[in-house]
C-alpha positions as CSV (number, residue, x, y, z in Angstrom):
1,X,-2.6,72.7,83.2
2,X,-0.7,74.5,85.8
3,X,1.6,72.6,88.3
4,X,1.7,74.8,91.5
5,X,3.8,74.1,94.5
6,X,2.0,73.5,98.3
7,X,3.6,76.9,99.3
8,X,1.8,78.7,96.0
9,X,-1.6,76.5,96.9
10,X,-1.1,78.2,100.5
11,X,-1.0,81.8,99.1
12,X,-3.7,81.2,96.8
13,X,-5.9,79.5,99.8
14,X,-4.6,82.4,102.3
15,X,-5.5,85.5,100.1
16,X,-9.1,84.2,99.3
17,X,-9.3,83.5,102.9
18,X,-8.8,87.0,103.9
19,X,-10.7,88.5,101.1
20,X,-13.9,86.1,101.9
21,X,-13.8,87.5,105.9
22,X,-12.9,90.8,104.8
23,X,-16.2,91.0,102.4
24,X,-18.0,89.5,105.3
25,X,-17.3,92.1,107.9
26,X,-17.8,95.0,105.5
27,X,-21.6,93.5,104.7
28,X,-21.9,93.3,108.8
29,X,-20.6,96.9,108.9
30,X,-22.3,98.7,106.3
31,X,-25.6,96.6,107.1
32,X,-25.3,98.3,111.0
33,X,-24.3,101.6,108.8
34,X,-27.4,101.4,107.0
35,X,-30.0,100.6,109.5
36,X,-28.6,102.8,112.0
37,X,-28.8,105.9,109.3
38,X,-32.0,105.4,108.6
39,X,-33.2,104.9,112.2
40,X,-31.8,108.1,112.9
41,X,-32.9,109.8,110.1
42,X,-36.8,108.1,110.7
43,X,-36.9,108.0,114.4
44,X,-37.9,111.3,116.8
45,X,-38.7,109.7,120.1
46,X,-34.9,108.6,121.0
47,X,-34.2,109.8,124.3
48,X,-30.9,111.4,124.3
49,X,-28.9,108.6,125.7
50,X,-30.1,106.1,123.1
51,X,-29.4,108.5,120.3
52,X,-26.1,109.2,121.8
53,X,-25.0,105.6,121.7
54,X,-26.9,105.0,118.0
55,X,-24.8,107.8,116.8
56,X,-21.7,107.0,117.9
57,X,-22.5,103.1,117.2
58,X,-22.6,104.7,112.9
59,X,-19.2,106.3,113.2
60,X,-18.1,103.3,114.5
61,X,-20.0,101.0,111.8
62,X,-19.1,103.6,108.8
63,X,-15.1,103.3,110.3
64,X,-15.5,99.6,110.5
65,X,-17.0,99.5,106.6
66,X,-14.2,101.6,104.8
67,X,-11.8,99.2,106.6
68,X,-12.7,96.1,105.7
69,X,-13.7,97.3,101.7
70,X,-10.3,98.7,101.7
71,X,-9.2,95.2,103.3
72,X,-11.0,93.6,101.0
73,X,-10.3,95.2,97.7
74,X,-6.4,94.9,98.8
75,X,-7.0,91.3,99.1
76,X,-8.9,90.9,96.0
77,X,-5.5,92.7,93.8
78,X,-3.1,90.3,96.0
79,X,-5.3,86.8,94.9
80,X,-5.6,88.0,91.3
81,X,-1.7,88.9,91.0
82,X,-1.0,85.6,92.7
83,X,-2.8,83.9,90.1
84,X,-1.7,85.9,87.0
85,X,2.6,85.2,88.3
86,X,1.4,81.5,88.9
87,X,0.0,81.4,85.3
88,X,3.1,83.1,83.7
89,X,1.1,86.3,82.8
90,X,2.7,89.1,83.6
């Protein structure tokens, strides 16, 4: 049994707070990433404007994904440190 302080129940609540939106918007991203790829890959009848905007919609989308897995990997190494200094482990 562990007694924890409300300041290290914060931290704790914080970090998997910000890891559980950061995996969210990475799923969001690299699903658009995805589905956008392969529409552009599939699709030959895109008139010029709409491939435009799907392409730079991807960059966006593959920009948005390395962010928030980098955001959320970061996340995920600050919660498990957080818990191994709260449990003594060092």
């Amino acid at each position: 049994m562990y007694r924890l302080t409300s300041d290290e129940i914060d931290t704790i609540c914080e970090a998997g707070n910000y890891k559980t939106l950061d995996l969210a918007l990475f799923s969001v991203c690299f699903g658009v990433l995805a589905t956008l790829g392969v529409t552009l890959l599939t699709v030959d009848t895109l008139t010029p404007s709409v491939q435009r905007s799907f392409v730079n919609i991807t960059y966006i989308s593959a920009l948005g994904s390395v962010f928030f897995g980098v955001r959320a990997k970061i996340a995920w190494g600050k919660t498990r440190r957080t818990l191994k200094r709260l449990k003594g482990e060092q």
